[in-house]
C-alpha positions in Angstrom: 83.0 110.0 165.6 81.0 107.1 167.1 78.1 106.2 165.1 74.3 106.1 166.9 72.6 103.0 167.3 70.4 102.9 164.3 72.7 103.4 161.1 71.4 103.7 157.2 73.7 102.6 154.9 73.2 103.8 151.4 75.1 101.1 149.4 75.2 102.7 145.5 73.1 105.4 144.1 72.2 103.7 140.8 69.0 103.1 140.2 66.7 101.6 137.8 63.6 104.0 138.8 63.8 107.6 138.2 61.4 109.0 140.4 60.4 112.7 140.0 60.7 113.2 144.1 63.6 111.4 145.0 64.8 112.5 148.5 68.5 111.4 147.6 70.9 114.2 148.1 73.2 113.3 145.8 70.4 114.5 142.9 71.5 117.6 144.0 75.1 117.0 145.3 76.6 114.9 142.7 79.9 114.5 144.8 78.3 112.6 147.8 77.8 109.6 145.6 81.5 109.4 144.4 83.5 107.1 144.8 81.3 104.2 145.7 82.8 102.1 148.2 83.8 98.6 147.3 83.0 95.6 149.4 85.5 95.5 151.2 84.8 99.4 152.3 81.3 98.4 153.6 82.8 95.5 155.5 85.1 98.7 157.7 81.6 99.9 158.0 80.3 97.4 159.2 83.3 96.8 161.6 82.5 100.0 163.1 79.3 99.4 163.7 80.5 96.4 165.5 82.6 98.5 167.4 80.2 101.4 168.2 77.3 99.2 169.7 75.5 99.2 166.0 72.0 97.6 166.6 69.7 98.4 163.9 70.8 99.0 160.1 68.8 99.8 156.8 70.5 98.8 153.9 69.2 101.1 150.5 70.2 103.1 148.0 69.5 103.8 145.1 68.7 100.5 144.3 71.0 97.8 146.7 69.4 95.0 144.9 72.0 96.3 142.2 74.9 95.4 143.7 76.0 92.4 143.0 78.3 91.8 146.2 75.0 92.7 148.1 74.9 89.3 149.8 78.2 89.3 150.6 77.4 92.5 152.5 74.6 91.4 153.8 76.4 88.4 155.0 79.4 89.6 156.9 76.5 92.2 158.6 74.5 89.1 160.0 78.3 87.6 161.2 80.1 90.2 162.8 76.8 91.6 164.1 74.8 88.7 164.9 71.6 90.4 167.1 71.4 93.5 165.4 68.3 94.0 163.3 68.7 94.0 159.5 66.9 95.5 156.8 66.9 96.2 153.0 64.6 98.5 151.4 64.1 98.0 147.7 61.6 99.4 145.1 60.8 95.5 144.9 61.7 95.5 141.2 64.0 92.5 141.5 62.2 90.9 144.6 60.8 87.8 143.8 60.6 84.8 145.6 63.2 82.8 145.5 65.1 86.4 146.9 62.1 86.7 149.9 62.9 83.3 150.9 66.6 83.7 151.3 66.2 87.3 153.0 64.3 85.1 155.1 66.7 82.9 156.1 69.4 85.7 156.7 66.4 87.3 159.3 66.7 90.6 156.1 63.4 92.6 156.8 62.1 93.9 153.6 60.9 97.8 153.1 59.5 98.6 149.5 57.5 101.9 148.2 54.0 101.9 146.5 54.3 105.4 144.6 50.7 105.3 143.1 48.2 103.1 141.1 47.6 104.7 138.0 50.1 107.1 138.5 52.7 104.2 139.5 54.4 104.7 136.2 54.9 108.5 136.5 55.9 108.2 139.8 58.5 105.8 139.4 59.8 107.3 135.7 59.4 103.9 134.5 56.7 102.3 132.4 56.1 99.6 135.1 52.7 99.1 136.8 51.7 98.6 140.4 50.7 95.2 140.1 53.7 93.1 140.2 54.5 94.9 143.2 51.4 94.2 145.0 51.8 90.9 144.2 55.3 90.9 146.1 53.4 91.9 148.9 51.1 89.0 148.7 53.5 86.5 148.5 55.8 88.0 150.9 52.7 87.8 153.3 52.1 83.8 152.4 55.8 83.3 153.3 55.2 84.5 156.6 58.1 87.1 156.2 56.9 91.1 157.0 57.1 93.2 154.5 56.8 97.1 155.2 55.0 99.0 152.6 55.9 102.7 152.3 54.1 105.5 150.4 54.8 109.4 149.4 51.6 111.6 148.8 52.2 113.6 145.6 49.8 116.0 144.1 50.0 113.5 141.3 48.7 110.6 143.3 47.0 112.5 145.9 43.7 111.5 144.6 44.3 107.7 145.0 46.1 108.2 148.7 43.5 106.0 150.0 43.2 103.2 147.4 46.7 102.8 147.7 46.9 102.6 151.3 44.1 99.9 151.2 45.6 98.3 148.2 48.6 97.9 150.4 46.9 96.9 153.7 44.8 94.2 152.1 47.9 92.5 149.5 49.1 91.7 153.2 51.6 95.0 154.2 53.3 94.2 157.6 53.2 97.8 158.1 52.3 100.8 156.3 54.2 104.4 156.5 52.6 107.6 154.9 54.3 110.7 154.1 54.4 113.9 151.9 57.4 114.8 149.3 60.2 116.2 151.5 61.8 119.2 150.1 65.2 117.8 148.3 67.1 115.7 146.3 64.5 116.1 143.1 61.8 117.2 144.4 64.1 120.4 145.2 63.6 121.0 141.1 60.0 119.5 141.0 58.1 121.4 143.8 54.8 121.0 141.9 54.8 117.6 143.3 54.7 119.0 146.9 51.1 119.2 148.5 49.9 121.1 150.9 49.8 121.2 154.6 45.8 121.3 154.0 46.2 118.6 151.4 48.3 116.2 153.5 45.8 116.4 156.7 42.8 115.8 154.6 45.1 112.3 153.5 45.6 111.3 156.8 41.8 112.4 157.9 40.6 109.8 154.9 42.9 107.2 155.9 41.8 107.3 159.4 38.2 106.7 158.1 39.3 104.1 156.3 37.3 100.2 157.5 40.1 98.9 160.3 42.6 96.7 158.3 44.6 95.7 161.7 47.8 97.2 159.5 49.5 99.1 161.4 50.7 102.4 159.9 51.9 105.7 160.7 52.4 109.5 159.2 55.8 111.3 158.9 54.6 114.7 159.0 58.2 116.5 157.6 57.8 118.5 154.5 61.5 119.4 154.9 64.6 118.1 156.8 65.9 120.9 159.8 69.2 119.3 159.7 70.1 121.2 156.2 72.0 124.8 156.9 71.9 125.3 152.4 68.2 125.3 152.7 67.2 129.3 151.9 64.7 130.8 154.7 61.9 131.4 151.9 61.7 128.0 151.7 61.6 127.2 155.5 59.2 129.3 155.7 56.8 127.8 153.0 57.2 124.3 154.1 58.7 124.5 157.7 56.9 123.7 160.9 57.1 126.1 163.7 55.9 123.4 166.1 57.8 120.9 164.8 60.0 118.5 167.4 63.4 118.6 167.8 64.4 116.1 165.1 66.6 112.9 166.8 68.7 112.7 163.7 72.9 112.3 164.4 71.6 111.1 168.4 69.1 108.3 167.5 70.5 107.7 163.9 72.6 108.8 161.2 73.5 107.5 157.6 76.5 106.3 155.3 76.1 107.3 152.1 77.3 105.4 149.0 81.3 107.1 149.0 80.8 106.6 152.9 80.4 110.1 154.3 78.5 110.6 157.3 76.0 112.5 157.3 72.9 112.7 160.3 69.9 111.9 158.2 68.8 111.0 154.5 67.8 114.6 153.6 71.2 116.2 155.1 74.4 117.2 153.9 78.1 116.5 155.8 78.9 118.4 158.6 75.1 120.2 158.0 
């Protein structure tokens, strides 16, 4: 198969966080994270998407920052496929800056997640708090490098939706994206988490009411991924959306996940 332009690359699925919502199928799926491929099995990625016109790839996880061949990923990416755009998207809990500087100089855009402010430690299943990684923010905005802030609305840290957009916006976010828990992964076995279609348009009604920050942001509106056929219909149709779009996923882009099965998005299953 020829892969779509915009490719998502899931490199391990350890991570340090343990976050109550995870969208990662492989919380449910065990088998989609197994085997990991090796360096060398990313670098026959890679060559494909050389080969398949490849022009815009997300590098994640779990946690990529894991890895310890990351940068020798990273670094045959930016050889064989010199113009493409590339990304990494982190939970920030090994960015610092002496990493910012050199994703810098490889022209790496940065992605990390704010999962709350008081609730950061619940959210992430660690004991961590939300101030180092603002602070990452900060000084990735002083370095002159963007860094994309992203956040999931939980009933947990629907409260402090706004604060943590602004939080975000004014520590220097390059861009800000704001969604709801998607149906999956954890979340599939912690649906308390989920809010409600009311609850997620009254988030996006106080963000818009928010003082201009000239951040630029924007809602993902999914509460559950289309592209899944195990999915039963109850649950469609408690958290599907008649009028929603047909989703662009497998034609605009597709993902590799860590044993380097394709699948069409980050919610779906092979062959789904």
């Amino acid at each position: 198969m020829r892969y779509p332009h915009h490719v998502t690359l899931e490199l391990t699925a350890k991570c340090n966080f343990r976050c109550p919502y995870c969208y990662c199928v492989w919380h449910e799926y065990p088998a989609l994270a197994k085997p990991e491929l090796g360096t060398d099995g990313w670098k026959a990625i890679l060559d494909k998407c050389l080969e398949d016109g490849v022009d815009d790839i997300l590098f994640t996880g779990g946690e990529a920052l894991l890895r310890g061949d990351l940068f020798e990923i990273l670094g045959y990416a930016r050889r064989v496929l010199p113009q493409a755009r590339l990304s990494l998207f982190t939970n920030a809990s090994r960015l610092d800056e002496k990493l910012m500087r050199r994703f810098k100089r490889m022209h790496v855009h940065l992605a990390i997640s704010l999962q709350g402010l008081a609730t950061y430690g619940a959210m992430t299943g660690t004991r961590r708090s939300y101030k180092r990684l603002l602070s990452v923010v900060a000084r990735a905005s002083e370095l002159k490098w963007p860094l994309a802030v992203s956040m999931t609305i939980t009933k947990a840290n629907l409260h402090e939706a706004a604060d943590m957009f602004v939080a975000a916006a004014l520590s220097g976010a390059s861009t800000i994206q704001v969604g709801p828990v998607i149906l999956g992964g954890r979340a599939a076995a912690s649906q308390e988490l989920m809010i409600t279609r009311e609850e997620w348009e009254e988030v996006k009604q106080r963000i818009r009411a928010l003082p201009d920050t000239s951040v630029p942001y924007t809602f993902c509106d999914e509460f559950i991924c289309f592209c899944r056929s195990d999915t039963p219909k109850r649950l469609l149709e408690k958290w599907g959306d008649k009028n929603h779009k047909p989703c662009p996923a497998g034609k605009d882009f597709g993902v590799i996940g860590p044993n380097g099965l394709y699948r069409t998005c980050l919610h779906s299953l092979p062959n789904s």
